[in-house]
PLY file of the C-alpha trace (Angstrom):
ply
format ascii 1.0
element vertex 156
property float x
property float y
property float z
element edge 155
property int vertex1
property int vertex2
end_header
0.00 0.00 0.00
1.37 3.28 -0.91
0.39 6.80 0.69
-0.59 9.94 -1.00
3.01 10.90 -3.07
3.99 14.44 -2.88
6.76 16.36 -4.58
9.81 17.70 -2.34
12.96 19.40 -2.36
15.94 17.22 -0.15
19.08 19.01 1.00
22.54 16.83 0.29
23.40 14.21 3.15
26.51 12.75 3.99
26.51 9.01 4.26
28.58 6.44 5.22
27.98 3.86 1.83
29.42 0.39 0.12
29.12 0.45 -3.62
28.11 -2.89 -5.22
26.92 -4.00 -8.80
25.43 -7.29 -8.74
22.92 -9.53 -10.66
19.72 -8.35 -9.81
18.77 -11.99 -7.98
21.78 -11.96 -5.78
20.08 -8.86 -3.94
19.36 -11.11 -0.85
22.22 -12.45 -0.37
24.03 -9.12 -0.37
22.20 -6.66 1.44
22.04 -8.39 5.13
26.12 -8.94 4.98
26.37 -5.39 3.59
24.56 -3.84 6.65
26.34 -5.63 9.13
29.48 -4.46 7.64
28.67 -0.65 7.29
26.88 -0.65 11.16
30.04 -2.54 12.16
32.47 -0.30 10.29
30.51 2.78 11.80
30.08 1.02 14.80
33.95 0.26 15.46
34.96 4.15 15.18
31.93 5.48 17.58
30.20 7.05 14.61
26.19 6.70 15.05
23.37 7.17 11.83
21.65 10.35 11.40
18.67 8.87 10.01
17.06 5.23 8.65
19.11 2.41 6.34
18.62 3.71 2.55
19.63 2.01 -0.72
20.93 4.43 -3.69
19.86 2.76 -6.92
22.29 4.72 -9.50
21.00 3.44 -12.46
18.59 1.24 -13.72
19.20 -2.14 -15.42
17.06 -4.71 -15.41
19.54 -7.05 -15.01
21.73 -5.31 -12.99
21.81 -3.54 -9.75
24.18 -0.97 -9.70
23.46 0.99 -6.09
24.64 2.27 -2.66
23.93 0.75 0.83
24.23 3.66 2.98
23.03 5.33 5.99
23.41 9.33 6.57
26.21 10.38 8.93
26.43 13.64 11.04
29.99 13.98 11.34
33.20 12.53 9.58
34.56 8.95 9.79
37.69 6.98 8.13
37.10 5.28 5.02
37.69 1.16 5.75
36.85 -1.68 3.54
34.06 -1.26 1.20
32.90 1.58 3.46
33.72 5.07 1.91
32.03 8.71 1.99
28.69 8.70 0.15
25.83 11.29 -0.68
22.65 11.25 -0.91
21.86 14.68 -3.38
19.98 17.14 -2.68
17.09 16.91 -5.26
13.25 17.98 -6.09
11.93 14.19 -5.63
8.24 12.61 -5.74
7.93 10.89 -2.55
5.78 8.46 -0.99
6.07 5.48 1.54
5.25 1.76 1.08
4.09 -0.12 3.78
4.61 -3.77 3.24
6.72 -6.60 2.60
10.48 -5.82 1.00
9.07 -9.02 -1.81
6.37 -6.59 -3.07
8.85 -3.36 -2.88
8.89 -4.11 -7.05
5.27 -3.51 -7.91
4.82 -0.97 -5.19
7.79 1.42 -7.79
5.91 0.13 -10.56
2.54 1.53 -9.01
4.87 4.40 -7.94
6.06 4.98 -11.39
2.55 4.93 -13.21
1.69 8.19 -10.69
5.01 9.93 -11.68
4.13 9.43 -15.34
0.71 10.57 -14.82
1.41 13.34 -13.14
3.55 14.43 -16.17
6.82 14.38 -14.27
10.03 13.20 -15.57
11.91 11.03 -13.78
15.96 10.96 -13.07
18.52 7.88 -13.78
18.39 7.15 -10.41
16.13 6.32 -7.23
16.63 5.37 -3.40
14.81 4.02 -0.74
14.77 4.69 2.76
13.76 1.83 5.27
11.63 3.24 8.04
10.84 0.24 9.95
11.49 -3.45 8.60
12.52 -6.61 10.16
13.74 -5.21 13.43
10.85 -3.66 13.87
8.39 -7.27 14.35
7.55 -10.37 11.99
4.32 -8.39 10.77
5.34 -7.47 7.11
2.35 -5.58 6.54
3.82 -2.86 9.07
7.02 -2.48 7.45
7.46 1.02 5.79
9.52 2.10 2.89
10.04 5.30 2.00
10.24 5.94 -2.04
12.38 8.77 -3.40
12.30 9.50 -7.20
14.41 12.12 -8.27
12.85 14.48 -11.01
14.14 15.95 -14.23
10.88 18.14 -14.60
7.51 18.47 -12.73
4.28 18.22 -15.23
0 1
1 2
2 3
3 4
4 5
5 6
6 7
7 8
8 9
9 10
10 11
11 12
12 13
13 14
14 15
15 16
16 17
17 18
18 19
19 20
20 21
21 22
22 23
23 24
24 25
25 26
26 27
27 28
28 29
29 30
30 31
31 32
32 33
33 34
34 35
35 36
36 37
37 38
38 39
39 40
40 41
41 42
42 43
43 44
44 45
45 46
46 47
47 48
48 49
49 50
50 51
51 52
52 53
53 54
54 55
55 56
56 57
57 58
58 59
59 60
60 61
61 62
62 63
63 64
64 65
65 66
66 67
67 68
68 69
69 70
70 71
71 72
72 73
73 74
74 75
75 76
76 77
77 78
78 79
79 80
80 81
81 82
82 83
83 84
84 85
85 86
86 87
87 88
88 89
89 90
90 91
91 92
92 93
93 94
94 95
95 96
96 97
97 98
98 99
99 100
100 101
101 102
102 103
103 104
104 105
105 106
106 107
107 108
108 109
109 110
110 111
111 112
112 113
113 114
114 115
115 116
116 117
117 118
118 119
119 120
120 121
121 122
122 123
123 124
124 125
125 126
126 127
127 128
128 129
129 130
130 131
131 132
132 133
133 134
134 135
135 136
136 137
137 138
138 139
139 140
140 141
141 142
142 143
143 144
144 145
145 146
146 147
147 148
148 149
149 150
150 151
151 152
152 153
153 154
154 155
C-alpha cells in the first residue's frame, strides 16, 4: 500500500555507503552482509546514523543492480573496507512510503512509477529508498514502511 506521493525538495546528506553491482537476484544475499558491515564499520569508530538504512539505486538495469547501501552520517569517519564517503543529493523528488513486505517493494515502484508518469513528471537515472521500519521492527510485514524517493528531471 502506498500513501498519497507528494513532490519535495531534499538538501545533500553525507553518508557512510558500500558500492556494489550485482545480478539483480543476488540482492538477498548481499544486502544483510552489507549492513552488518557498514553498522560494524561505523560502529567500530563510535560514529552513530543520522537517520534510517537507505539504498541508492544509480542506475537502472534490469539485469543489474548498480546501487549504494548507505546510511546518513552527522559527522566525519575513516574510510575502511568497502565503506567510503557517500551522498545522498539534494534533489526535487516525488515521494511516498510503502508499507509492506520488502518481496512486493517491485510492484509498489511500478505503481509508484505509473503516478510519476501521470502526473507528467520526468523522472531521473536514479532512485533510493529509505527503510523506516522493517525486520527489526516485528515479523508483521504488513507494518514495514519504505520510503520511495524519485528524483525528477521536470515536474508536469
Amino acid at each position: 500500500m502506498l500513501e498519497t506521493p507528494t513532490i519535495i525538495k531534499t538538501e545533500a546528506q553525507s553518508a557512510a555507503v558500500i558500492r556494489l553491482t550485482i545480478p539483480r537476484e543476488e540482492i538477498q544475499n548481499v544486502m544483510g552482509p552489507g549492513i552488518m558491515e557498514l553498522m560494524s564499520t561505523l560502529g567500530s569508530q563510535g560514529v552513530s546514523p543520522a537517520g534510517p538504512l537507505f539504498s541508492h539505486h544509480l542506475r537502472m538495469d534490469p539485469g543489474i543492480f548498480d546501487f549504494e547501501i548507505g546510511v546518513p552520517v552527522n559527522g566525519p569517519f575513516t574510510p575502511s573496507g568497502r565503506v567510503e564517503q557517500g551522498l545522498l543529493p539534494a534533489a526535487t523528488v516525488a515521494r511516498t512510503v510503502y508499507s509492506g513486505p520488502y518481496e512486493e517493494l517491485g510492484d509498489a515502484w511500478g505503481e509508484f512509477g505509473e503516478w510519476i508518469a501521470s502526473e507528467g513528471h520526468e523522472s531521473a537515472a536514479d532512485l533510493w529508498e529509505c527503510y523506516l521500519s522493517g525486520p527489526e521492527s516485528g515479523t508483521d510485514s504488513s507494518k514495514w514502511q519504505t520510503q520511495l524517493n524519485r528524483p525528477l528531471l521536470r515536474i508536469g
